[in-house]
N, C-alpha and C positions, 0 to 999 in steps of 0.2 A: 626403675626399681633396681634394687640390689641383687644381687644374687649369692650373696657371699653369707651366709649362715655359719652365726658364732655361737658356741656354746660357751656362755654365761659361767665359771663355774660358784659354787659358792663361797662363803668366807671360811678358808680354814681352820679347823677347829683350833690348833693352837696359837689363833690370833684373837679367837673371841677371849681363850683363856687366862691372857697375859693379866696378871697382877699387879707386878711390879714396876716401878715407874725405872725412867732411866736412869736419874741417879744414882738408885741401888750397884746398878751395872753401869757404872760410867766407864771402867777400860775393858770390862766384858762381854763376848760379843752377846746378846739377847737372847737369838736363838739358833739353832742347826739345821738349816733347811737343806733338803732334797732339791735337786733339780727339776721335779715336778711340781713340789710345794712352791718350789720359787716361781715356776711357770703358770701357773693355778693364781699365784697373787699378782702377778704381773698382768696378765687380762684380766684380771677383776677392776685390777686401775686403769687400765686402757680403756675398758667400758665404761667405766663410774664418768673418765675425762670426758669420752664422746656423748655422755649421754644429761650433765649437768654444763660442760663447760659450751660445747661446743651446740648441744640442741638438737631437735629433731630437722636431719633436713628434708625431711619428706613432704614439711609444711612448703618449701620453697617453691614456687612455680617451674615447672618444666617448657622449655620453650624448644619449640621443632620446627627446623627449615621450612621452607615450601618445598622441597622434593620429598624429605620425609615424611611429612602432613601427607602428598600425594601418594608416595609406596604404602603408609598404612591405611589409604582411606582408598589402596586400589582406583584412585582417580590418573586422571592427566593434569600436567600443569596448565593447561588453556581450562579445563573444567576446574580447579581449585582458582582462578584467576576469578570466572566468572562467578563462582559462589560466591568470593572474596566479596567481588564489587555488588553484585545483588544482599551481600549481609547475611547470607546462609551461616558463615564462617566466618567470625573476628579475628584479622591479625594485625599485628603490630608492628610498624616502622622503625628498625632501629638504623638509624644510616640510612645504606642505600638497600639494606634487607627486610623482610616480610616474614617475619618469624610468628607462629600458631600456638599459643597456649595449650599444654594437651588439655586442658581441664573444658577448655574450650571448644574443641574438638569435639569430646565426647559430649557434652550437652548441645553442637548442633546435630550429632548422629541422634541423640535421643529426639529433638525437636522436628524430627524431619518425618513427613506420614507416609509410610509405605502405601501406596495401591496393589489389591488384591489382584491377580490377573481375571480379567474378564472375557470369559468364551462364548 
């Protein structure tokens, strides 16, 4: 996941405003912008890019080592080895690597029945 929080701003008002076409102003410049105003419209089109042209990539699968799989799953690589081949955990051979879907991961955490301790 990201961590980088953009604030969005919205369309400035003197862009909703504009009338006139460019011909009118063909050697004039349009408008007078501030260098806030111009920064205000600039990530408005950076986000507009990232978010039509380029797509959500949060839909894209996240794929994590076997060492990572094991630091977040507090396991050892002999115990991720062995889920692996018992089918606890699906991973996937790319090459000569064993890479773990996270989406993966957390539906075999959720599939897995804790036992109560018994005294």
């Amino acid at each position: 996941m990201r961590n980088n929080i953009v604030s969005i701003p919205k369309i400035p008002e003197f862009v909703n405003n504009a009338t006139s076409t460019l011909q009118e102003y063909s050697d004039k410049p349009l408008y007078t912008l501030t260098i806030s105003q111009l920064s205000d419209l600039i990530k408005l089109w950076v986000y507009q890019f990232q978010t039509e042209v380029l797509g959500d990539t949060a839909s894209e699968p996240r794929y994590l080592t076997r060492k990572a799989t094991a630091k977040l799953l507090h396991i050892s690589l002999p115990t991720l080895d062995k889920y692996t081949e018992l089918g606890i955990i699906q991973g996937q051979r790319v090459g000569s690597r064993i890479l773990y879907k996270e989406d993966a991961i957390e539906e075999a955490c959720k599939a897995i029945e804790t036992k109560k301790y018994q005294g």
